[in-house]
C-alpha positions, 0 to 999 in steps of 0.5 A: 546974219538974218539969212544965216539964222532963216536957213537955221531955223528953216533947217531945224523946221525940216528936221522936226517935220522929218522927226514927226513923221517918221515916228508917226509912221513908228508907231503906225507899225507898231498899232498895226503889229498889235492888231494882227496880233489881236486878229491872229490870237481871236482866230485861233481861239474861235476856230479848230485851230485852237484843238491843235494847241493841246493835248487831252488826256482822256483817263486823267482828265489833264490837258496839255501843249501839244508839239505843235503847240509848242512849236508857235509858243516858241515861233517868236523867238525864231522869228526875232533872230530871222529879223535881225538878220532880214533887217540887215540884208532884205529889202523894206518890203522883205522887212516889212513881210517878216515883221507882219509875219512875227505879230502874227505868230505872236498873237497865236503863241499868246492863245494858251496864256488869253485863254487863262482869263475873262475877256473883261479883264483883258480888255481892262487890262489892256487900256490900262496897259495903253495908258501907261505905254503911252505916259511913258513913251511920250516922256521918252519922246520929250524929255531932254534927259538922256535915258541911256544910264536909266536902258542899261540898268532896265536891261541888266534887269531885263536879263535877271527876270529872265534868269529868275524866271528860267530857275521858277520853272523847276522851283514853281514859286508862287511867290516869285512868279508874282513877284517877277511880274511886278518887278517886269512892270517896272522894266518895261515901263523903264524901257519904253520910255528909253526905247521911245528915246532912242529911236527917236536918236535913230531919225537922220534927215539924211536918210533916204526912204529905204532906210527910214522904212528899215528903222520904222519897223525896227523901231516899231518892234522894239515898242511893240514888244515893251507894250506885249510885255507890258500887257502880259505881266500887268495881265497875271497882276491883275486878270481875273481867271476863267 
C-alpha cells in the first residue's frame, strides 16, 4: 500500500511540474506575440512605412486606407486560416515561424486604430487590460469548475458581436458601437479564463516535446488573441483620442 501510494504521489508530482512548465512556456509565447506585435506596430508608426497605410486627398482634405492598407487590415485573418492548417501539417519550427510571423502582421494592421489615440491612454489601458488578463486566466488555471457551459455561451456571444458589428458597418450606430465594445469586454473576459482551462485540459504527460511545442503555441494564440481584443475594446471605452 505505501509503495502503491509513493509511485501515486511521485506521479502526480511528475505531472504538475510537466503542467507547470508547459503553461509557463504558453504563456512565454504569448508575452513573445505581444512584443513583436508592439515592436511591428512602433515601427511602422515611426518610419515611412506608415505613408503606405493611407491615402490622401489633397482637394478634400480626407484621408483614407490605402490597398495595401487594406491588404495588412485583413492579413491576420489570412494568417489564421494558414495556422491552422500549419499546425496540423508543419513541423514546431514551421509552427512557431507562422506564429511569429502572424503577431507581426498583427501589430502592423493595428497602426491605423493606435493612431486614433494618446500614447497615455494606451498604455493605461493596456496595464489595465494585463490585470484583468491576468485575474482571470489565473481562475481559468485554478478553478476546479469546468468552464466548458460558461465557453460555449462566450462564444455564441462571440458570433453575434460579430454579426452586430458586420450590420453597424452600414447602420454607423454610435450607440451600438459602444455598446458592442462593452458587451466585447465581458466575452473576452469570459473567454479567457475558459481558454486558459482548456489548454490547461490540452497538457499530457505523455506528449513528446513536438507535440507539446504545437499546443503551446496553439494555446499561446488563443490567449493572445483574447488579451488583443481585450485591449482593443477596453481602448474605444476608455482611450483618449488624439
Amino acid at each position: 500500500m505505501e509503495s502503491k501510494s509513493y509511485v501515486s504521489s511521485a506521479s502526480k508530482t511528475n505531472v504538475d511540474e510537466g503542467l507547470r512548465a508547459f503553461m509557463i512556456k504558453v504563456y512565454n509565447f504569448m508575452a513573445g506575440g505581444l512584443c513583436v506585435t508592439a515592436l511591428a506596430a512602433w515601427l511602422v508608426i515611426n518610419t515611412s512605412l506608415i505613408n503606405m497605410f493611407f491615402n490622401a486627398d489633397a482637394a478634400t482634405q480626407n484621408i483614407s486606407l490605402s490597398g495595401f492598407g487594406w491588404l495588412m487590415f485583413l492579413s491576420p485573418l489570412i494568417m489564421v486560416f494558414v495556422f491552422n492548417w500549419v499546425i496540423m501539417r508543419g513541423t514546431p519550427t514551421q509552427v512557431q515561424g507562422v506564429f511569429w510571423a502572424f503577431c507581426a502582421l498583427m501589430g502592423a494592421s493595428l497602426t491605423p486604430i493606435l493612431l486614433l489615440y494618446t500614447a497615455s491612454s494606451m498604455v493605461r489601458v493596456f496595464l489595465i487590460t494585463a490585470g484583468t488578463f491576468g485575474a482571470m486566466s489565473l481562475y481559468g488555471y485554478t478553478t476546479k469548475r469546468d468552464l466548458t457551459g460558461l465557453g460555449s455561451f462566450m462564444i455564441m456571444g462571440l458570433w453575434g458581436i460579430i454579426i452586430a458589428s458586420i450590420v453597424n458597418i452600414f447602420l454607423k450606430s454610435s450607440g451600438l458601437y459602444f455598446a458592442l465594445s462593452y458587451i466585447s469586454v465581458a466575452v473576452f473576459v469570459g473567454l479567457t479564463a475558459y481558454d486558459t482551462q482548456a489548454i490547461r485540459n490540452l497538457y499530457m504527460s505523455a506528449d513528446g516535446e513536438d507535440t507539446l511545442t504545437r499546443k503551446a503555441v496553439a494555446g499561446a494564440l488563443s490567449l493572445y488573441m483574447d488579451f488583443i481584443n481585450l485591449f482593443l475594446n477596453l481602448l474605444r471605452i476608455m482611450g483618449d483620442r488624439r
